[in-house]
PDB file of N, CA, C, O and CB in Angstrom:
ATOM      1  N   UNK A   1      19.262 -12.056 -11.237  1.00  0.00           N
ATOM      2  CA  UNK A   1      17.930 -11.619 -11.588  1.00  0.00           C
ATOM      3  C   UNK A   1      17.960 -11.178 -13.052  1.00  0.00           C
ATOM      4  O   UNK A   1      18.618 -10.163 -13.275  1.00  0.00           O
ATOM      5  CB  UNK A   1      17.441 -10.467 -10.646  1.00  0.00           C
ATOM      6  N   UNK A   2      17.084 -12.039 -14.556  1.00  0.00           N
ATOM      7  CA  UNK A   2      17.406 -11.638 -15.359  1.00  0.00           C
ATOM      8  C   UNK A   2      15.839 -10.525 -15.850  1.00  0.00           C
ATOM      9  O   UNK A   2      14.714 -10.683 -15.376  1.00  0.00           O
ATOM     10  CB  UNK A   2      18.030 -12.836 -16.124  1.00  0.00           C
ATOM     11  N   UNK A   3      16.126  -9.759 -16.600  1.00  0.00           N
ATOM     12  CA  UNK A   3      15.011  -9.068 -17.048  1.00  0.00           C
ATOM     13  C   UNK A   3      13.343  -9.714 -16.946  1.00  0.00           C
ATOM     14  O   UNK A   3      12.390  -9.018 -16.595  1.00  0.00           O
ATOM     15  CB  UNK A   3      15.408  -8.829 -18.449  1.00  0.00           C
ATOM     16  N   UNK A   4      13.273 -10.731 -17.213  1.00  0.00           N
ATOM     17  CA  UNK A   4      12.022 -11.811 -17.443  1.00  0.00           C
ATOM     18  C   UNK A   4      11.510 -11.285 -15.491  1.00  0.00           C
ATOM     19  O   UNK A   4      10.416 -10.784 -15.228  1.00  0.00           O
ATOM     20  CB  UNK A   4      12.747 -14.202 -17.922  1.00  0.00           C
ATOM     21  N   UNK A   5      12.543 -11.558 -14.483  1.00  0.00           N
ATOM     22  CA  UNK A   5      11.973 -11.580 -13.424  1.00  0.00           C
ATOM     23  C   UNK A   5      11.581 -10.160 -12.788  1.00  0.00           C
ATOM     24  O   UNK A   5      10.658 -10.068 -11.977  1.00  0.00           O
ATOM     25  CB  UNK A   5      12.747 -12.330 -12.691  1.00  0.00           C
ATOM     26  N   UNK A   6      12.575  -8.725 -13.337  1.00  0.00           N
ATOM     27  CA  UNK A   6      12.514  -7.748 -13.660  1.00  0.00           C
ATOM     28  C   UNK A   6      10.883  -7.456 -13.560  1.00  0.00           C
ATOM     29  O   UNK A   6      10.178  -7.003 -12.658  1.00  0.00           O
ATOM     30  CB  UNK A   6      13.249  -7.661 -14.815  1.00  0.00           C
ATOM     31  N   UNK A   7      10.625  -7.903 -14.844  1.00  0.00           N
ATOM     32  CA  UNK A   7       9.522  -7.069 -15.613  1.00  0.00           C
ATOM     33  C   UNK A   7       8.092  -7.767 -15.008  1.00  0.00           C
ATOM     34  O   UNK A   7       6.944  -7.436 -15.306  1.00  0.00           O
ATOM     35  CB  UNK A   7       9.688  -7.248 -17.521  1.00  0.00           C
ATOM     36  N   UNK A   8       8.370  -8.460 -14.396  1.00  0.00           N
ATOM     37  CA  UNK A   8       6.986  -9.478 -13.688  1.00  0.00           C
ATOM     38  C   UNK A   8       6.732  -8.461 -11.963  1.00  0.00           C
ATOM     39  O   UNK A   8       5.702  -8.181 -11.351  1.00  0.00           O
ATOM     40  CB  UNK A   8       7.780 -11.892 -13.249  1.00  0.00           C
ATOM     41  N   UNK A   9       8.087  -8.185 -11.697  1.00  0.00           N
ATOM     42  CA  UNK A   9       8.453  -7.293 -10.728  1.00  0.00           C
ATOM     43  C   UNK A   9       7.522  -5.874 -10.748  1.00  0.00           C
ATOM     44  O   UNK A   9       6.690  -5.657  -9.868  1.00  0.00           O
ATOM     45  CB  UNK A   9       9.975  -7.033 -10.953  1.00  0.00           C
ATOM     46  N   UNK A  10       7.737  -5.073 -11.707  1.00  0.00           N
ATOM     47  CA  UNK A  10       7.497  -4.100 -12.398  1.00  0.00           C
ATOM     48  C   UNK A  10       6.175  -4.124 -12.426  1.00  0.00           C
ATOM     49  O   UNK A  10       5.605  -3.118 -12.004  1.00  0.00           O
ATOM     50  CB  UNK A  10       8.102  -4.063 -13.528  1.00  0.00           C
ATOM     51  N   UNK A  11       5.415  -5.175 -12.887  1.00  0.00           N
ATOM     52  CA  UNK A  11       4.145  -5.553 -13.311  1.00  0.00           C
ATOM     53  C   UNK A  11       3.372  -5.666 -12.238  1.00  0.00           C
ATOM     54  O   UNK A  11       2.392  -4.952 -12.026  1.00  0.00           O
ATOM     55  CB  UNK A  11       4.106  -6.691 -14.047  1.00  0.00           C
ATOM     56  N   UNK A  12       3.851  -6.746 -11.367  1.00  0.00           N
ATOM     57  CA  UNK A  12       2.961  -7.147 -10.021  1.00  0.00           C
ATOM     58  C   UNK A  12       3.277  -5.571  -9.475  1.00  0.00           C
ATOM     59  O   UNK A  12       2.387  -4.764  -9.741  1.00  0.00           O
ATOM     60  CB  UNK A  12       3.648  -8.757  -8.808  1.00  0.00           C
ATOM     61  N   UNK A  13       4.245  -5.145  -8.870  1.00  0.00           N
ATOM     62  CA  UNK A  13       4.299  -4.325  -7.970  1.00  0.00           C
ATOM     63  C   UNK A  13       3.328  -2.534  -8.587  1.00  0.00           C
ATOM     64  O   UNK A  13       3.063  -1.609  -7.820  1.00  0.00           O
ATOM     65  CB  UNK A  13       6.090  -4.337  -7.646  1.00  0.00           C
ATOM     66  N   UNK A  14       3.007  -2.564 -10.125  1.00  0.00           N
ATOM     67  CA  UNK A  14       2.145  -1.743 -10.555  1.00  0.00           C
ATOM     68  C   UNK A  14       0.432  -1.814 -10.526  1.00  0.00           C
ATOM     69  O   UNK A  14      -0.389  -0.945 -10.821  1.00  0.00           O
ATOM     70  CB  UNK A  14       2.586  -1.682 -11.670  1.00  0.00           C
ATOM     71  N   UNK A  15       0.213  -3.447  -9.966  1.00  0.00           N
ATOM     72  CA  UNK A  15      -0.901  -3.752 -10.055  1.00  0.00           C
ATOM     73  C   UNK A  15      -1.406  -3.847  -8.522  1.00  0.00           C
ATOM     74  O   UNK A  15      -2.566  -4.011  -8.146  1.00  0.00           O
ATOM     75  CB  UNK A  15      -0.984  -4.896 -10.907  1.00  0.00           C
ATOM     76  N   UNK A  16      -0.191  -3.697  -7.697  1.00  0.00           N
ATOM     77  CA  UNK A  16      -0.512  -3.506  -6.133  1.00  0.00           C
ATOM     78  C   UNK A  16      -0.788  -2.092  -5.906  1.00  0.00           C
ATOM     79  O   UNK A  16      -1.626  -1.840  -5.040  1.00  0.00           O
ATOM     80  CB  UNK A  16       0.717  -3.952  -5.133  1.00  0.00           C
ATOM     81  N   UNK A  17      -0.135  -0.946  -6.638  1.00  0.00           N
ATOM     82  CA  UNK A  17      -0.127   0.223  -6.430  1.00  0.00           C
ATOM     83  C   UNK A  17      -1.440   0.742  -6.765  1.00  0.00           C
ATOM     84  O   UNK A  17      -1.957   1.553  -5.997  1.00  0.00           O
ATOM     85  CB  UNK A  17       0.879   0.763  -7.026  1.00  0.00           C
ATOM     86  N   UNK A  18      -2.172   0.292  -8.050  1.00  0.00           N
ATOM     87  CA  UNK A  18      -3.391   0.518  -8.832  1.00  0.00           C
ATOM     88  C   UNK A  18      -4.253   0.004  -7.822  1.00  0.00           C
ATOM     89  O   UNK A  18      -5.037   0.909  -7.536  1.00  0.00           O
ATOM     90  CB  UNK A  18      -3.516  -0.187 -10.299  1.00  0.00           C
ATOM     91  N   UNK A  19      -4.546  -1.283  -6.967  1.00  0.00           N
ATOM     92  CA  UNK A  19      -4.934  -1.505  -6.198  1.00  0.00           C
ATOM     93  C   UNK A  19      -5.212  -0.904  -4.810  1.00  0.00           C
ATOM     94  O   UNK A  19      -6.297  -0.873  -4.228  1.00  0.00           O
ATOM     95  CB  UNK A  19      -4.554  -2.145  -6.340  1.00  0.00           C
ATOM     96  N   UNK A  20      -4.091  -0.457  -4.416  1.00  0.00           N
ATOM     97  CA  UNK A  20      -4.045   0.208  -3.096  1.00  0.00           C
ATOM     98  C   UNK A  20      -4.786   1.913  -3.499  1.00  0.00           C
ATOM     99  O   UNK A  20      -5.490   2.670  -2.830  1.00  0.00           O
ATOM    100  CB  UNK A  20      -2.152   0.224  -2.461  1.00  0.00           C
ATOM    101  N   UNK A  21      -4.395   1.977  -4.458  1.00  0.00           N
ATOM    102  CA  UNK A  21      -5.399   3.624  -4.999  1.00  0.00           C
ATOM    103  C   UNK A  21      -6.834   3.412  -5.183  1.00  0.00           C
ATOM    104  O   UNK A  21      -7.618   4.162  -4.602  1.00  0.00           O
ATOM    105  CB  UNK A  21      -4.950   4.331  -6.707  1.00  0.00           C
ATOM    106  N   UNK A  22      -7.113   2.790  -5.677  1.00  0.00           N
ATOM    107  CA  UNK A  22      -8.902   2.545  -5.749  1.00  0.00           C
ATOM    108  C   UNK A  22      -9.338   1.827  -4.616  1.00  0.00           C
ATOM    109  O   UNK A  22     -10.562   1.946  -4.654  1.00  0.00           O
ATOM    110  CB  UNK A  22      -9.491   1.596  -7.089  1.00  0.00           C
ATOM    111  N   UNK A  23      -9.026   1.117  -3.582  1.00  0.00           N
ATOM    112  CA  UNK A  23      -8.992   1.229  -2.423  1.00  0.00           C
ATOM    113  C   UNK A  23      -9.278   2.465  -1.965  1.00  0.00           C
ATOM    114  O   UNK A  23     -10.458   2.728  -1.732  1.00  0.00           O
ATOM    115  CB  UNK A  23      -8.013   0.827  -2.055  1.00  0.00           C
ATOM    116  N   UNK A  24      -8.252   3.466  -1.748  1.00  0.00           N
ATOM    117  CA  UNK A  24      -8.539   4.962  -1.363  1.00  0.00           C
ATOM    118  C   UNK A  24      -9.232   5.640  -1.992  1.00  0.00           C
ATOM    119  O   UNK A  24      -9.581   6.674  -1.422  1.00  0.00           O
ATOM    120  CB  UNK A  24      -7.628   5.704  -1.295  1.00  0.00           C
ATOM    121  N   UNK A  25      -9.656   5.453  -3.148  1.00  0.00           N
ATOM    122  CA  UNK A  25     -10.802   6.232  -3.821  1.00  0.00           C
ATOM    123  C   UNK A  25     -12.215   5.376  -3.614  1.00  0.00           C
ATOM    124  O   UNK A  25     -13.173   6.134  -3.760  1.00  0.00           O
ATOM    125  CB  UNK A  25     -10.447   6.445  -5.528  1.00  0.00           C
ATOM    126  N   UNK A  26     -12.521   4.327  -3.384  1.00  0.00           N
ATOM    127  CA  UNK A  26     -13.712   3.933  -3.150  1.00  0.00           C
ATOM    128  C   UNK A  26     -13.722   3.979  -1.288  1.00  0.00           C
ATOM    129  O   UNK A  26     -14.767   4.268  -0.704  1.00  0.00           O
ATOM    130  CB  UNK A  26     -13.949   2.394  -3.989  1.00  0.00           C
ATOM    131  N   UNK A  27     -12.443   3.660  -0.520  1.00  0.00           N
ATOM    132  CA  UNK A  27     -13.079   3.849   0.569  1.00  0.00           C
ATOM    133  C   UNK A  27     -12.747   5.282   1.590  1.00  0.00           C
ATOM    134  O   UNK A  27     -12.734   5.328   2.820  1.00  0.00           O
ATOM    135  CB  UNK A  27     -12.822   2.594   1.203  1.00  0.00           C
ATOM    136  N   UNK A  28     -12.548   6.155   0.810  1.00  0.00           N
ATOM    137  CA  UNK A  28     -12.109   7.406   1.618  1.00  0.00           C
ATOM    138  C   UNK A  28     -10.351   7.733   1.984  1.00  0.00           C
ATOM    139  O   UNK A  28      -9.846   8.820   2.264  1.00  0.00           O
ATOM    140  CB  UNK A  28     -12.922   7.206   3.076  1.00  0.00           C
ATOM    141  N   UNK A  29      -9.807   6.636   1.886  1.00  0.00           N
ATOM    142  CA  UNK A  29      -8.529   6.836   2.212  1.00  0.00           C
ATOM    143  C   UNK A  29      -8.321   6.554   3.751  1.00  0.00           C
ATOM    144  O   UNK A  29      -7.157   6.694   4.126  1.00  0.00           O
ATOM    145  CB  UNK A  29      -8.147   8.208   1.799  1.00  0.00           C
ATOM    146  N   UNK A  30      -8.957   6.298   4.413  1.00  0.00           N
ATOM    147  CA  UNK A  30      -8.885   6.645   5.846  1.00  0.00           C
ATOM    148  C   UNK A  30      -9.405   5.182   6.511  1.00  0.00           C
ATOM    149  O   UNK A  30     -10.434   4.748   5.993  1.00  0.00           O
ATOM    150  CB  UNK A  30      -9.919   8.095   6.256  1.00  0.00           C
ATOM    151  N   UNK A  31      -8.852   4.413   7.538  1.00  0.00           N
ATOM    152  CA  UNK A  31      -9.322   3.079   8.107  1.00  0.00           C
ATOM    153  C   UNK A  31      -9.234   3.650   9.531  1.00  0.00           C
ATOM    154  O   UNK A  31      -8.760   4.753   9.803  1.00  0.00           O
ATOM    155  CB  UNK A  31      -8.340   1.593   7.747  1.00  0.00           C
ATOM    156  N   UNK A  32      -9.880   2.542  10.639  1.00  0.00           N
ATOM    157  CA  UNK A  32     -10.228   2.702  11.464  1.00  0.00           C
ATOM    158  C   UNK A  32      -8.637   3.018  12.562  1.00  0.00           C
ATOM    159  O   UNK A  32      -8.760   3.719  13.566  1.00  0.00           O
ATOM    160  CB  UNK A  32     -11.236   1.635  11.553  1.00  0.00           C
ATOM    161  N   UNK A  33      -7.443   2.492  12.239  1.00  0.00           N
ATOM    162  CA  UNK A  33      -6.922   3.037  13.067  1.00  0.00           C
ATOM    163  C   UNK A  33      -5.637   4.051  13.033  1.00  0.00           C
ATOM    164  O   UNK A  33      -4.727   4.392  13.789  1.00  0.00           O
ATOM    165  CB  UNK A  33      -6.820   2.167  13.655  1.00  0.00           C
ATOM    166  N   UNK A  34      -6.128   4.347  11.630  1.00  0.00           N
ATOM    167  CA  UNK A  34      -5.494   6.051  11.265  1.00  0.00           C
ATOM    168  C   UNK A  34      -5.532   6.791  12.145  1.00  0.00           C
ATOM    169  O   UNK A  34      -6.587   6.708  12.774  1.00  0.00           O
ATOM    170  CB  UNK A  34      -6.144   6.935  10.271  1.00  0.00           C
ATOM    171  N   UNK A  35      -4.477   7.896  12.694  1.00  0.00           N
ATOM    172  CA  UNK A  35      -4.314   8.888  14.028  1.00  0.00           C
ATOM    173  C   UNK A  35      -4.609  10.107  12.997  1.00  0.00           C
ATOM    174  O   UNK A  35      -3.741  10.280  12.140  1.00  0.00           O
ATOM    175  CB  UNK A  35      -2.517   8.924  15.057  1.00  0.00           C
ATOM    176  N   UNK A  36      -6.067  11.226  12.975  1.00  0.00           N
ATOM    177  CA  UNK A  36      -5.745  12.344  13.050  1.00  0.00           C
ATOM    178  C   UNK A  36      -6.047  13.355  13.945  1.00  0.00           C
ATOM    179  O   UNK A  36      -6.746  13.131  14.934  1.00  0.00           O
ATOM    180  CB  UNK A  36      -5.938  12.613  12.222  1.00  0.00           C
ATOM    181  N   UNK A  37      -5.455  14.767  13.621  1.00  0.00           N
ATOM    182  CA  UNK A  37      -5.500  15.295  15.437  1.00  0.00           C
ATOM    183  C   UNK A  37      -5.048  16.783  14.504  1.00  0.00           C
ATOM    184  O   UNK A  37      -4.487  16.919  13.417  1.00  0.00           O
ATOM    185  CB  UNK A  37      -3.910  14.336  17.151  1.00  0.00           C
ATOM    186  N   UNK A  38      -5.515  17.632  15.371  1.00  0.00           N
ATOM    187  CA  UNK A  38      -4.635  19.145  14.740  1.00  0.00           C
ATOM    188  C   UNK A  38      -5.549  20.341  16.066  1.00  0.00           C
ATOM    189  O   UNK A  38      -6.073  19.917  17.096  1.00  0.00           O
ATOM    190  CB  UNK A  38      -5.251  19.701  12.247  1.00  0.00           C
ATOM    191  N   UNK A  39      -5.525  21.233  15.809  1.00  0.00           N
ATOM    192  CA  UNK A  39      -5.200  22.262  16.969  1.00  0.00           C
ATOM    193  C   UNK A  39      -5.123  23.477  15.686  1.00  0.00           C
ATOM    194  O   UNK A  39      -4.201  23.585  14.878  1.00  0.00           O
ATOM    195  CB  UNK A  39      -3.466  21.894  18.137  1.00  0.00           C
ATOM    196  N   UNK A  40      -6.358  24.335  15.761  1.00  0.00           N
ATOM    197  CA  UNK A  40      -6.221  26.033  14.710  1.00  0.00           C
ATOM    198  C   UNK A  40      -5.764  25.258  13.685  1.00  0.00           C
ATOM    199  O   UNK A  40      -6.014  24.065  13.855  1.00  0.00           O
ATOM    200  CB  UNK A  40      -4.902  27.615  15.181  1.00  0.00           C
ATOM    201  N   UNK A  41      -5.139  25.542  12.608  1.00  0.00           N
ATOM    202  CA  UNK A  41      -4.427  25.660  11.570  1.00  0.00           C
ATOM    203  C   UNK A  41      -3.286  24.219  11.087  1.00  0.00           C
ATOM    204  O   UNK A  41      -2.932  23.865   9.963  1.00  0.00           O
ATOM    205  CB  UNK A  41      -3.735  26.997  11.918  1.00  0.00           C
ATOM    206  N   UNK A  42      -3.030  23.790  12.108  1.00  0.00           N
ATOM    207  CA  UNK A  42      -2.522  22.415  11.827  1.00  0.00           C
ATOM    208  C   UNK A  42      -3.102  21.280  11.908  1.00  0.00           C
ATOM    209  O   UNK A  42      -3.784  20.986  12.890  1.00  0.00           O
ATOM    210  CB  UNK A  42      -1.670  22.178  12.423  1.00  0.00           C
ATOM    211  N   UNK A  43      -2.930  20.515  10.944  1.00  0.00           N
ATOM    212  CA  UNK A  43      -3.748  19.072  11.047  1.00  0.00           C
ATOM    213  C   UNK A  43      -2.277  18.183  11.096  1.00  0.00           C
ATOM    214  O   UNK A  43      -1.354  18.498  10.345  1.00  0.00           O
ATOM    215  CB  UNK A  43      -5.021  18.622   9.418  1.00  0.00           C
ATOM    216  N   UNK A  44      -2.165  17.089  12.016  1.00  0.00           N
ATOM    217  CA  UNK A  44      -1.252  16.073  11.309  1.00  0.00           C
ATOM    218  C   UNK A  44      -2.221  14.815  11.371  1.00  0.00           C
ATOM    219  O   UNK A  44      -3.013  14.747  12.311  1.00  0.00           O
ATOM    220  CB  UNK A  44       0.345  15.808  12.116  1.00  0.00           C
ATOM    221  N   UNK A  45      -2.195  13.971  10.555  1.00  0.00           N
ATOM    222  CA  UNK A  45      -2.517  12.662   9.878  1.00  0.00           C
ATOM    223  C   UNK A  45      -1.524  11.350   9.686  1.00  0.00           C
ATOM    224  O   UNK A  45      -0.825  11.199   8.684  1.00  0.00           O
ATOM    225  CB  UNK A  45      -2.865  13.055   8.594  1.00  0.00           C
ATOM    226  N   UNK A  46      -1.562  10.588  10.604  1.00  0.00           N
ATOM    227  CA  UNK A  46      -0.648   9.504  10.849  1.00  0.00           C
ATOM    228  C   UNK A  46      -1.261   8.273  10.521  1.00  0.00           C
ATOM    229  O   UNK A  46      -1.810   7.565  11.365  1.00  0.00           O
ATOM    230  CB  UNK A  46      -0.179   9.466  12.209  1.00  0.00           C
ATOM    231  N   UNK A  47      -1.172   7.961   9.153  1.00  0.00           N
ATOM    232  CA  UNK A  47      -1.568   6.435   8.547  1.00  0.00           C
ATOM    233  C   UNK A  47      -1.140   5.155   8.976  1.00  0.00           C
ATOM    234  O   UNK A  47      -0.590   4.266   8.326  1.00  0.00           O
ATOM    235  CB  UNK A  47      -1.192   6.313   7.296  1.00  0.00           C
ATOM    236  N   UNK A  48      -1.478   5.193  10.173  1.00  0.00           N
ATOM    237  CA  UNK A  48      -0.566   3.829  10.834  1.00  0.00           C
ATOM    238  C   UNK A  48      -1.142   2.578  10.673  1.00  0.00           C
ATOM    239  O   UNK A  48      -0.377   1.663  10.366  1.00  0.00           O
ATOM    240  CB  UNK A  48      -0.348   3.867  12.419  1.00  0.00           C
ATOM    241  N   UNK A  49      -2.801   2.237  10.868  1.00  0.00           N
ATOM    242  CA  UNK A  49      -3.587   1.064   9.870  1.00  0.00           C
ATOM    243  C   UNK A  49      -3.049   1.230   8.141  1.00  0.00           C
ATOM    244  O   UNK A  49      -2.208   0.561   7.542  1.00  0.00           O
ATOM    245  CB  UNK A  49      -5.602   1.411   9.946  1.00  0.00           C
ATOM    246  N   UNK A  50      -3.637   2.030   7.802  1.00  0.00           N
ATOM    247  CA  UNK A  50      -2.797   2.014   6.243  1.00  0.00           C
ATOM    248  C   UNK A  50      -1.472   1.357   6.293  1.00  0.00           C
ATOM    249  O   UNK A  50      -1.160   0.338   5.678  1.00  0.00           O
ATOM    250  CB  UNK A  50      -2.440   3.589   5.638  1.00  0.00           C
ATOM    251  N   UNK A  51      -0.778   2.000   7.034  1.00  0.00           N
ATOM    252  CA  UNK A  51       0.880   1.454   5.882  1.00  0.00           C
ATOM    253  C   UNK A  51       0.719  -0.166   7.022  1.00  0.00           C
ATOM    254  O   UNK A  51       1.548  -1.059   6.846  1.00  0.00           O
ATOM    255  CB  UNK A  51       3.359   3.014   6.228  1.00  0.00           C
ATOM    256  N   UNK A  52      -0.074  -0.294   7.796  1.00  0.00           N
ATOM    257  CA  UNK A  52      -0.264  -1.550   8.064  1.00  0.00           C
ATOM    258  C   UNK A  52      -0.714  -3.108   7.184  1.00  0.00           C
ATOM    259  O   UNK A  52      -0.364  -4.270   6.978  1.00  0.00           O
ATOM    260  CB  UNK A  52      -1.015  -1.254   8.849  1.00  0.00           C
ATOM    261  N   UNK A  53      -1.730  -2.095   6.896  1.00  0.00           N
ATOM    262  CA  UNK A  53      -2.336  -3.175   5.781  1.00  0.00           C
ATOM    263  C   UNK A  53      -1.620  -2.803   4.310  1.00  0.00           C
ATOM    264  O   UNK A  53      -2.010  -3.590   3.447  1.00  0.00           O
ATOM    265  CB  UNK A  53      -4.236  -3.004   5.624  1.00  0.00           C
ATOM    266  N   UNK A  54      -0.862  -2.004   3.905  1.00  0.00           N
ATOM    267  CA  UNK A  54       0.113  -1.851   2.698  1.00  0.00           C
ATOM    268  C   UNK A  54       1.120  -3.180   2.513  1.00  0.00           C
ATOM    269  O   UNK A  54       1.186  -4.034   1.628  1.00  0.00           O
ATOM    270  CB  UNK A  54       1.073  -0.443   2.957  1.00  0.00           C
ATOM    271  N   UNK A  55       2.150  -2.884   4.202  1.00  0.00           N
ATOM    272  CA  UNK A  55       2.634  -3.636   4.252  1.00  0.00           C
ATOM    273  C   UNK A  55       2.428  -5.343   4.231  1.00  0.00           C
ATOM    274  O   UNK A  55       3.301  -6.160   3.937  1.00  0.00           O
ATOM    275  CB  UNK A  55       2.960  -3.140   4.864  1.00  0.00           C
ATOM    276  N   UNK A  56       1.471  -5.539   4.501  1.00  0.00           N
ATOM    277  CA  UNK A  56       1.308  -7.074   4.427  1.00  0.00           C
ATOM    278  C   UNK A  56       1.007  -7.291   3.169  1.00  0.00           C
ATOM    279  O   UNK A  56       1.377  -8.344   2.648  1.00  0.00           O
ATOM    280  CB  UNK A  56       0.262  -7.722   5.314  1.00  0.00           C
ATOM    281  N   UNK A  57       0.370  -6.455   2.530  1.00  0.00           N
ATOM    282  CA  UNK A  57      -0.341  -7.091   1.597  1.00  0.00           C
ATOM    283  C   UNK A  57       1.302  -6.972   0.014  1.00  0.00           C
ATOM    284  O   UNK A  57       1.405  -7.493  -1.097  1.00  0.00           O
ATOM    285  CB  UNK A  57      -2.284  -5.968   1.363  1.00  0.00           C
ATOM    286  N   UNK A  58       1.938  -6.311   0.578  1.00  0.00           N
ATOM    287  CA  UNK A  58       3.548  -6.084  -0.517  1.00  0.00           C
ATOM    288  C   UNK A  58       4.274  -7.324   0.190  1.00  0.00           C
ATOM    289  O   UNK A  58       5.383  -7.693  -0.198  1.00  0.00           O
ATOM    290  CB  UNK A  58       4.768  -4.158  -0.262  1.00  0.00           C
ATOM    291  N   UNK A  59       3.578  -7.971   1.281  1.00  0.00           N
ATOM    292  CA  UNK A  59       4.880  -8.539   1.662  1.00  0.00           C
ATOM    293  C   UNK A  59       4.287 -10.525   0.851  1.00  0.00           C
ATOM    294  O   UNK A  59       4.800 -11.510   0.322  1.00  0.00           O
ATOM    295  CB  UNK A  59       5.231  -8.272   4.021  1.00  0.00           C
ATOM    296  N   UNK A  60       2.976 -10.020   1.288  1.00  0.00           N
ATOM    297  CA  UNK A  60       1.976 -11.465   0.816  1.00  0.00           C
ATOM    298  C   UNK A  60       2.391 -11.420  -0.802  1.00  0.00           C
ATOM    299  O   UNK A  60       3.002 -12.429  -1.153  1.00  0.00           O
ATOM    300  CB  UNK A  60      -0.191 -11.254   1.100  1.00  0.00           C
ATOM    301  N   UNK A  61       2.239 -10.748  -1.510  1.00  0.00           N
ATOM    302  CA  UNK A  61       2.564 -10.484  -3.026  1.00  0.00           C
ATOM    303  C   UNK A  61       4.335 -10.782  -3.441  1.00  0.00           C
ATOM    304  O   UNK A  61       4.722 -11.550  -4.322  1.00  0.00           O
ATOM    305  CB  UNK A  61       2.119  -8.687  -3.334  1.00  0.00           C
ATOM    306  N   UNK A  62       4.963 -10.180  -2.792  1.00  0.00           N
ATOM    307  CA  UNK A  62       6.342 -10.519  -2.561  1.00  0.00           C
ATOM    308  C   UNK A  62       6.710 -12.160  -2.966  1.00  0.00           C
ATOM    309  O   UNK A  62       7.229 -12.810  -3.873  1.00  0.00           O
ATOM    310  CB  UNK A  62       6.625 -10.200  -0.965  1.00  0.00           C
ATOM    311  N   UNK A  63       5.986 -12.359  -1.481  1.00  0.00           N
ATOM    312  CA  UNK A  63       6.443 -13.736  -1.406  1.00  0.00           C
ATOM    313  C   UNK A  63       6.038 -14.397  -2.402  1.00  0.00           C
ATOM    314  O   UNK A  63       6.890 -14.820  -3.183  1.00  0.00           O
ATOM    315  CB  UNK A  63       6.094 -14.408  -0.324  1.00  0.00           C
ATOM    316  N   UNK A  64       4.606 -14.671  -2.652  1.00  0.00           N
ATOM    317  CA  UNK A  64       4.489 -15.777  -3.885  1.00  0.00           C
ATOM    318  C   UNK A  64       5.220 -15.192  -5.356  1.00  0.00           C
ATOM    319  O   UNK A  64       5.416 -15.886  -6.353  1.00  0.00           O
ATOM    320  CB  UNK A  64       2.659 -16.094  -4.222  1.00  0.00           C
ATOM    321  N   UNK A  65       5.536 -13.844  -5.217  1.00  0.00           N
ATOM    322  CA  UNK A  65       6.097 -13.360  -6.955  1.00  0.00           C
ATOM    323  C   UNK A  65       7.512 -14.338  -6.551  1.00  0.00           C
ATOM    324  O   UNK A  65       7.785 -15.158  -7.427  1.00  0.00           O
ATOM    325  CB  UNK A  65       6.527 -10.992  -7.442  1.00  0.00           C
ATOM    326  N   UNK A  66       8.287 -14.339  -5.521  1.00  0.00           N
ATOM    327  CA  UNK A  66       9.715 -15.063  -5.736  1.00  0.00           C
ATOM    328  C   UNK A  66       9.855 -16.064  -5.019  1.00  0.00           C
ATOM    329  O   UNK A  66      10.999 -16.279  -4.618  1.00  0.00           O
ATOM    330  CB  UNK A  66      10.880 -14.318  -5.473  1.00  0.00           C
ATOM    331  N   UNK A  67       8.698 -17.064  -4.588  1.00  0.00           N
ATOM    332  CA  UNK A  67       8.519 -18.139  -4.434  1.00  0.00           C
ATOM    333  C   UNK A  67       9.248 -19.169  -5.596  1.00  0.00           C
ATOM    334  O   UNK A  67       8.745 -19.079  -6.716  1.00  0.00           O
ATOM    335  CB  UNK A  67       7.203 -18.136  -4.283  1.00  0.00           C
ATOM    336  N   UNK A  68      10.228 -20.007  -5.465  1.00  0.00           N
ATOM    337  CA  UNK A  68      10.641 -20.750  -6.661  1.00  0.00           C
ATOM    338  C   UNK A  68      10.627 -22.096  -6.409  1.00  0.00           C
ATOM    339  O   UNK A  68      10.944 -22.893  -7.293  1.00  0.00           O
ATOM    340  CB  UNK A  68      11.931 -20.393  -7.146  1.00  0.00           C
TER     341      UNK A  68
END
């Protein structure tokens, strides 16, 4: 892996991150099959649609960045 593939790396994977944030700022952060739940004083919040759709979409990007 020389620098050239590095820095395309670097690049795509900064433009997925920028992506996945304005996502959460235009749609609340929260999709339909996010778990939250809490009881008094505790909340827990389990992003399980999120890192669902994270994951595919790093894995769809992945692939065509080292497609050769």
């Amino acid at each position: 892996m020389d620098t050239h593939d590095v820095g395309r790396l670097l690049l795509v994977g900064g433009l997925v991150v920028a992506a996945v944030g304005a996502v959460f700022l235009l749609g609340g952060g929260r999709l339909p099959g996010d778990l939250s739940f809490g009881k008094g004083n505790a909340r827990v919040y389990i992003p399980l649609a999120t890192c669902l759709v994270v994951s595919i979409v790093a894995t769809i990007v992945l692939n065509l960045l080292f497609r050769r």
